[in-house]
C-alpha positions, 0 to 999 in steps of 0.5 A: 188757985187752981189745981191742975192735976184734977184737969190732968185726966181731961186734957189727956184722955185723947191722946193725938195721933198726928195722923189726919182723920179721913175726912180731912183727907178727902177735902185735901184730895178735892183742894189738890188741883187748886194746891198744885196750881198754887205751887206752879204757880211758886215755881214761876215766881221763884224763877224770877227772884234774882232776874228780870223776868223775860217775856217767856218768864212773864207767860209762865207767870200769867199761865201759872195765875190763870190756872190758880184761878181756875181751880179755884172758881173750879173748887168754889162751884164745887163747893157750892153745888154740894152744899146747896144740892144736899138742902133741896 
């Protein structure tokens, strides 16, 4: 058996902040457009849950899908090109 108490100082050494650090919010700030294609995306769903969907909630719907695809081919050539620009 163990004692703990001689992991204690380990375990707490760092104390968390539950901030996010600046890195972590730089990739929320480039993932933002995918983010909020995703929640309009939500919305339109959302409007439909308890009603059939008229044509005019099915555009919204396949608009909504449209944009999410975008930003995320959009993010993933993003990310590619800067992985692979900073190898060469």
């Amino acid at each position: 058996m163990q004692n703990i108490a001689a992991l204690q100082a380990i375990v707490t050494a760092t104390p968390f902040d539950g901030e996010p650090t600046a890195v972590e919010l730089d990739a929320i700030d480039v993932e933002m457009p995918l983010i909020l294609a995703e929640v309009d995306l939500l919305d339109a769903q959302i409007m439909t849950i308890d009603r059939p969907a008229s044509e005019l909630d099915e555009r919204r719907i396949r608009r909504a899908r449209r944009r999410v695809m975008t930003a995320r081919r959009d993010l993933t050539n993003r990310t590619d090109t800067a992985e692979s620009g900073g190898a060469a």
